[in-house]
C-alpha positions as a Python dict, from the first residue, in 0.01 Angstrom:
ca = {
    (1, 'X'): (0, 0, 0),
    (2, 'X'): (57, 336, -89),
    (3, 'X'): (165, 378, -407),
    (4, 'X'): (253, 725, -465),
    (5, 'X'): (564, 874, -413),
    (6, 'X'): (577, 1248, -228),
    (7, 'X'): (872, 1459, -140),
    (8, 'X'): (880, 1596, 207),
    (9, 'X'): (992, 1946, 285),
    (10, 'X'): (1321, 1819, 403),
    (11, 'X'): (1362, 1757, 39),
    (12, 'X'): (1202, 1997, -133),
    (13, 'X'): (1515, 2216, 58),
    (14, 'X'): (1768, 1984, -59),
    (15, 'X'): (1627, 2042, -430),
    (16, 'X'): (1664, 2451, -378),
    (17, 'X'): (2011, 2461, -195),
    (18, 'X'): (2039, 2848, -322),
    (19, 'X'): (1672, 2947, -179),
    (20, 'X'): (1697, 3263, 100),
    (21, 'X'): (1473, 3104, 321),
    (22, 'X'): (1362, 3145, 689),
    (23, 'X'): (1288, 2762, 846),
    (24, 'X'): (1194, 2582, 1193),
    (25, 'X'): (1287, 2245, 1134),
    (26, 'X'): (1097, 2029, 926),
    (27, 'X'): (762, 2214, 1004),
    (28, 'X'): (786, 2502, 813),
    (29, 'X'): (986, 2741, 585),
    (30, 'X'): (952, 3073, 430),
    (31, 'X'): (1118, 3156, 73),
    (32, 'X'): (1191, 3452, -57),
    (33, 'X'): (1329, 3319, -438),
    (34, 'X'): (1288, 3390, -818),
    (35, 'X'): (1221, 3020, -923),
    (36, 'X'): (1392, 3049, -1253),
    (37, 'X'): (1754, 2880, -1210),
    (38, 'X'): (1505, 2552, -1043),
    (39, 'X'): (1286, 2576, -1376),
    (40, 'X'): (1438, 2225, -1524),
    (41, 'X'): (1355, 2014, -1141),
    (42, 'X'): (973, 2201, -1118),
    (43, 'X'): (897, 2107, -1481),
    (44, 'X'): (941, 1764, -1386),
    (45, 'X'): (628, 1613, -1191),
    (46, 'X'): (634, 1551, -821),
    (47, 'X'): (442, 1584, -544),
    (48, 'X'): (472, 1691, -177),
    (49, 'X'): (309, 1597, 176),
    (50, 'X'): (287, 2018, 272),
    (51, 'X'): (65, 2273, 220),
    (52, 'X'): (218, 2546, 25),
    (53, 'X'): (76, 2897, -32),
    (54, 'X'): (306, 3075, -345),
    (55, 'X'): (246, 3416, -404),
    (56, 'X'): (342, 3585, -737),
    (57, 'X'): (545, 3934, -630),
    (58, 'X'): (714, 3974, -989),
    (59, 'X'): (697, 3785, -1326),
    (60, 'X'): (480, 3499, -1462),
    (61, 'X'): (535, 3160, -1475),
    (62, 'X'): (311, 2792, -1571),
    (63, 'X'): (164, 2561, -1340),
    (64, 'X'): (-17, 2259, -1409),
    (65, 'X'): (-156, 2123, -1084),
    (66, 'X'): (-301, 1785, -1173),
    (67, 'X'): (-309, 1879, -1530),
    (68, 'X'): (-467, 2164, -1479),
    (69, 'X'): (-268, 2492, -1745),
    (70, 'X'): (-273, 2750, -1492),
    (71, 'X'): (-48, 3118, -1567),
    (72, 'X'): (90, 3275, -1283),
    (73, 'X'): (184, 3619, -1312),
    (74, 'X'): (185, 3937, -1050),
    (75, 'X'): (-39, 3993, -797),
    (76, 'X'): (-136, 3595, -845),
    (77, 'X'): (-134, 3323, -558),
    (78, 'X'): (-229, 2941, -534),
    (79, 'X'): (-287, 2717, -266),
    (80, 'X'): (-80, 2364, -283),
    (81, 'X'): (-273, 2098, -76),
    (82, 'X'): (-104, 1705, -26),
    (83, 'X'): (-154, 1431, -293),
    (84, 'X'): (-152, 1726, -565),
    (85, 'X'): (91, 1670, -868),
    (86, 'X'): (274, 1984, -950),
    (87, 'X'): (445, 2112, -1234),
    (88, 'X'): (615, 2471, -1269),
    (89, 'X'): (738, 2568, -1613),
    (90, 'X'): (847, 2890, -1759),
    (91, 'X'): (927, 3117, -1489),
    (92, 'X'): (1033, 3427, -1618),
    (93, 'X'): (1394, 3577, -1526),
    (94, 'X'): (1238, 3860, -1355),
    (95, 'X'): (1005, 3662, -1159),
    (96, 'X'): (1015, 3677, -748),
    (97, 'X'): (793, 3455, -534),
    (98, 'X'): (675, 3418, -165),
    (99, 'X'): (651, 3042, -92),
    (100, 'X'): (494, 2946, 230),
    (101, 'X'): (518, 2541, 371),
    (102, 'X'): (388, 2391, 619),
    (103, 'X'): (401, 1958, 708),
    (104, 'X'): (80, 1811, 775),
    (105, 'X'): (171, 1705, 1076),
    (106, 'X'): (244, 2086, 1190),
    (107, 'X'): (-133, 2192, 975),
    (108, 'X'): (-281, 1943, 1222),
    (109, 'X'): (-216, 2130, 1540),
    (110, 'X'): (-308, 2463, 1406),
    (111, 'X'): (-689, 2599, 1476),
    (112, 'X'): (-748, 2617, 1150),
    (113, 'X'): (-1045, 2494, 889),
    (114, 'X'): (-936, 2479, 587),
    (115, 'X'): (-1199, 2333, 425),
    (116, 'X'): (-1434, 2534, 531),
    (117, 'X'): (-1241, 2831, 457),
    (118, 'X'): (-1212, 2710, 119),
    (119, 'X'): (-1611, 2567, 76),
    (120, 'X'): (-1512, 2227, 33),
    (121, 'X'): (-1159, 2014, -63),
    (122, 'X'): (-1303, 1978, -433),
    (123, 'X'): (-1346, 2377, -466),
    (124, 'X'): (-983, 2446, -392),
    (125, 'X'): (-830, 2144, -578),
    (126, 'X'): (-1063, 2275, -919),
    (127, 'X'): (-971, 2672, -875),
    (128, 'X'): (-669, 2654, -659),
    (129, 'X'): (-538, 3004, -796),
    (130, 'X'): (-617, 3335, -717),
    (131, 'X'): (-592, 3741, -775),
    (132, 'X'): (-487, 3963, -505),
    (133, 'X'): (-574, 4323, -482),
    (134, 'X'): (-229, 4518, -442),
    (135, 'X'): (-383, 4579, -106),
    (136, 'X'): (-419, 4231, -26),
    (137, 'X'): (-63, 4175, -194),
    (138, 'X'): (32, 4428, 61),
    (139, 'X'): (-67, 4277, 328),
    (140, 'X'): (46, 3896, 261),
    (141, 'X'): (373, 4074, 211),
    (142, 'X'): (374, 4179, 525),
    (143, 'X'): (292, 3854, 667),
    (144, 'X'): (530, 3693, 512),
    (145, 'X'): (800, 3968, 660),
    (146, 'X'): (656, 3973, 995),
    (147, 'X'): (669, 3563, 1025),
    (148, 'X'): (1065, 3592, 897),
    (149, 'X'): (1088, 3836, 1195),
    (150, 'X'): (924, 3630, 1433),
    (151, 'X'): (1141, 3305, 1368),
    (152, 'X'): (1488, 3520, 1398),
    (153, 'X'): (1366, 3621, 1724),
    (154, 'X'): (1505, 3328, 1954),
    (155, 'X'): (1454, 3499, 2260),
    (156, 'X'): (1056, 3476, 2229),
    (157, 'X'): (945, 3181, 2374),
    (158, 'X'): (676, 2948, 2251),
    (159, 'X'): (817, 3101, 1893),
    (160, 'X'): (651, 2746, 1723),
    (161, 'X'): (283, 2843, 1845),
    (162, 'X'): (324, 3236, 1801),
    (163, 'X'): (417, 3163, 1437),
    (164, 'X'): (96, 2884, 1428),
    (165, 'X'): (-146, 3161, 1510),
    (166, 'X'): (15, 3361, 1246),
    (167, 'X'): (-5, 3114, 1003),
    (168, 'X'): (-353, 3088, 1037),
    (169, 'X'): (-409, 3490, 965),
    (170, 'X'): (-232, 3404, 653),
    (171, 'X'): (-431, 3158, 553),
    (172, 'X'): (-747, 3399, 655),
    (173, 'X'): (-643, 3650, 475),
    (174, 'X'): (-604, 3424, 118),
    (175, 'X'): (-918, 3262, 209),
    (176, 'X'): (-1138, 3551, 193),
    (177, 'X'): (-911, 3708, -107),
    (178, 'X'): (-930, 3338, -255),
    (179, 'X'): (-1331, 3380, -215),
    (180, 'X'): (-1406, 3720, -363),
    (181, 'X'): (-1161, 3641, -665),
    (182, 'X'): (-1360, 3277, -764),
    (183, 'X'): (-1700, 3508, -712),
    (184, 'X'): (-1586, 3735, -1002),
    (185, 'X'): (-1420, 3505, -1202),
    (186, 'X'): (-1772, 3301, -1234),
    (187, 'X'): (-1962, 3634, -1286),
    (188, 'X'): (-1747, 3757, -1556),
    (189, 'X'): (-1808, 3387, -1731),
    (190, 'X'): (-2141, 3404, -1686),
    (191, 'X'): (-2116, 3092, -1582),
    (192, 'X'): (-2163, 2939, -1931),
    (193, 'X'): (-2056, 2557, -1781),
    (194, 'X'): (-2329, 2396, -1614),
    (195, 'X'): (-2282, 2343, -1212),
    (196, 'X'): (-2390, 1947, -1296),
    (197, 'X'): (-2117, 1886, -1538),
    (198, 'X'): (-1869, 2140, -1330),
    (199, 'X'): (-1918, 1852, -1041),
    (200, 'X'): (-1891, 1551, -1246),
    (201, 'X'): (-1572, 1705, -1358),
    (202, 'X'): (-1437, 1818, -1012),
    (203, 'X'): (-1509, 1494, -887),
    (204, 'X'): (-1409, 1240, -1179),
    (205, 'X'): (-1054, 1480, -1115),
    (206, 'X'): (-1067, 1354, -726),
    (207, 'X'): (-1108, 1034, -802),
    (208, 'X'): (-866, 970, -1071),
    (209, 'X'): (-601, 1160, -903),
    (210, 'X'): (-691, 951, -602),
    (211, 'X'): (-694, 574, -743),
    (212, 'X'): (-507, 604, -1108),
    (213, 'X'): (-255, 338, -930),
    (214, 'X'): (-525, 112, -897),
    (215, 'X'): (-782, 134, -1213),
    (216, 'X'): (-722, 296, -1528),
    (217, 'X'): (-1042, 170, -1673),
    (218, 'X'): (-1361, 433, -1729),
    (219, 'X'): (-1616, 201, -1573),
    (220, 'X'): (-1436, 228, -1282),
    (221, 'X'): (-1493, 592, -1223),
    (222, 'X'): (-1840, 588, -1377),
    (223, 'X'): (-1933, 301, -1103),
    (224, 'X'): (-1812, 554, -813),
    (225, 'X'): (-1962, 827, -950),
    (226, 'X'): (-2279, 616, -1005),
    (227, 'X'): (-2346, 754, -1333),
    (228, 'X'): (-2296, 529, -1684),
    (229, 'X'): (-1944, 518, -1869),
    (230, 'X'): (-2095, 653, -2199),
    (231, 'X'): (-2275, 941, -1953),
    (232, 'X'): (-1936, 1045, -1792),
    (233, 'X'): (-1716, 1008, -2088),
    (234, 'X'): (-1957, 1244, -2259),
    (235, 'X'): (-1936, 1508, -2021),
    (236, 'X'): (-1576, 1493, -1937),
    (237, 'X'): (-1555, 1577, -2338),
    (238, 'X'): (-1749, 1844, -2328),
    (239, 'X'): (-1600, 2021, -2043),
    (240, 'X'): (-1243, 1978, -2131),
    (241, 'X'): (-1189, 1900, -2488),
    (242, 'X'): (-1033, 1593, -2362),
    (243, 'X'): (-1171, 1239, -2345),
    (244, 'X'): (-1174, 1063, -1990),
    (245, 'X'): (-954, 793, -2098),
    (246, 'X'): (-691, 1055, -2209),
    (247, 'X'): (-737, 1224, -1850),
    (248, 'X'): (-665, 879, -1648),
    (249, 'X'): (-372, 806, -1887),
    (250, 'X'): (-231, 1149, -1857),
    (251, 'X'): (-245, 1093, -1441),
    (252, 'X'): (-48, 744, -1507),
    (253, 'X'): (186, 904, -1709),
    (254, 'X'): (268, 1187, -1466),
    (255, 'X'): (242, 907, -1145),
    (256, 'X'): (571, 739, -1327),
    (257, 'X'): (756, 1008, -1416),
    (258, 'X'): (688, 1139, -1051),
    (259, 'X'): (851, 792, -914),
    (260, 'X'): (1129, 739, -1187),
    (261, 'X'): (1247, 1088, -1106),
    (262, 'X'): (1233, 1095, -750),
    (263, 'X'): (1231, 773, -587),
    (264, 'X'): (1473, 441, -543),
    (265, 'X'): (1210, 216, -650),
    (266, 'X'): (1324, 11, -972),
    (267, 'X'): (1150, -24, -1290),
    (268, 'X'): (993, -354, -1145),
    (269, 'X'): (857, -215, -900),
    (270, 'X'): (682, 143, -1003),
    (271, 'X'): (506, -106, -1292),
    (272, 'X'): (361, -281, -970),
    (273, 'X'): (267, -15, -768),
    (274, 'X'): (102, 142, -1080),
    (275, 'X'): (-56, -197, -1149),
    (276, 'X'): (38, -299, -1505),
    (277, 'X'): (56, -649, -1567),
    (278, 'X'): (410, -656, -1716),
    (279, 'X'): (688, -486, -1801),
    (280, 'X'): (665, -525, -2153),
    (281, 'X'): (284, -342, -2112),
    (282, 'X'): (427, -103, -1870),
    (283, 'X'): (684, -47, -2134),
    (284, 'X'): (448, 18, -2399),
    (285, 'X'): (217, 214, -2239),
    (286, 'X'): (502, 472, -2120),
    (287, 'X'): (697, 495, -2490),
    (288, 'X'): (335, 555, -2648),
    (289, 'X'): (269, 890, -2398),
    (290, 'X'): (638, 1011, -2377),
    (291, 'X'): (830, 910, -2625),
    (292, 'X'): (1105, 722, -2435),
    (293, 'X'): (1161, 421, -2227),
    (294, 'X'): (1141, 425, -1831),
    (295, 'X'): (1510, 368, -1848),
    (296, 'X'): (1591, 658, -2069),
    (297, 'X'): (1342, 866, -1899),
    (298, 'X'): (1538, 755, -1545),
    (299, 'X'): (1881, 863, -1694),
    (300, 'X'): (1731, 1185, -1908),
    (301, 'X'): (1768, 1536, -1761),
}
């Protein structure tokens, strides 16, 4: 069963009915938008089945994808890939953004490799942010502009695979910028964390992001990773200042509030899906990390 709860784009509309935006269906949609009025739904967790690419024009803002404190401010991108959890907090009031989504369905028939472009799946999920060059800014400007142009143009035909093959430029064009911005970033920090650790921690972040529903325990993880529970909990430490049981529970946490905020499913049945044994631990376990009930949390805005 799959037991986490995603918003499709058809939604993620509904939840910005002000957004100037430039759509074709349920495959894809262009915003033009400052972020800020939304800033009370993004802080709340939720995740979506699209790939989005959000470009920073104007402003600053916080993102925490899977826990991760990222600031967003001008001339700053990220790239949004399924079964992330995303948070947005703190947009500024001057702030202007290009946001770029595509289904996964509509990825799927494009001629395009995005994990190659972007090494490997566990590169972009660790460093999913970016600087652009005010050239580069430039130009995915002008993507972004010349995509709203094709789309109004009804008379072209074949407008769905035109726009495709312009997608994938896009996604070029922040692939390579995405490339030669992680290359600096790890020469200006001399690199001070060791690759080793770097992959336990990229990894033990795949994993728990992948199977928190199931296992909350450490030896879980440190039986995938094939690697001792004393050996993993030790490095997770000391690359994050956090232990690994905090990380798992954090991912729990943000799994519930995800599904009390944006699904049907009753109290009953999120404690199931997120395996806890009963409501009374499920009850618990939520208070202790948030301060309030389910219930209030349901009703809380």
């Amino acid at each position: 069963m799959d037991k986490l709860q995603t918003i499709d784009l058809a939604k993620v509309k509904k939840m910005f009915p002000d957004m100037s935006e430039i759509e074709m269906g349920n495959d894809f949609f262009l915003a033009d938008v400052s972020l800020c009025q939304y800033d009370n739904e993004l802080a709340e967790p939720f995740r979506v089945n699209a790939y989005m690419a959000i470009i920073c024009i104007e402003g600053e803002m916080d993102v925490e994808i899977n826990l991760r404190a990222i600031h967003i401010e001008r001339r700053m991108a990220f790239i949004y890939i399924p079964g992330n959890i995303l948070q947005i907090r703190n947009v500024s009031k001057d702030g202007r953004y290009i946001i770029m989504a595509l289904s996964e369905e509509y990825m799927s028939t494009l001629n395009l490799d995005l994990k190659g472009l972007f090494n490997d799946s566990m590169t972009i999920l660790s460093t999913p942010y970016f600087t652009l060059t005010d050239e580069e800014l430039k130009l995915s400007s002008g993507y972004a502009m010349l995509a709203r142009e094709l789309i109004r143009m009804e008379a072209i035909r074949d407008r769905k695979e035109a726009l495709g093959a312009l997608i994938v430029s896009v996604y070029y064009a922040l692939g390579y910028a995405w490339k030669a911005s992680v290359l600096k970033e790890r020469r200006v920090s001399g690199l001070s964390l060791s690759p080793r650790n770097k992959a336990i921690f990229d990894e033990f972040s795949f994993l728990v992001n992948k199977h928190h529903g199931e296992n909350r325990t450490l030896s879980f993880y440190a039986d995938m990773m094939h690697i001792t529970p004393k050996y993993l909990s030790r490095v997770i430490k000391q690359v994050s200042g956090r232990t690994a049981t905090e990380w798992i529970d954090s991912f729990v946490v943000l799994e519930a509030k995800n599904m009390l905020r944006h699904s049907d499913l009753s109290i009953k049945e999120i404690m199931a899906q997120l395996n806890f044994s009963s409501h009374a631990v499920f009850h618990t376990f939520f208070k202790k990390h948030t301060g309030m009930t389910p219930t209030e949390y349901r009703h809380s805005r």
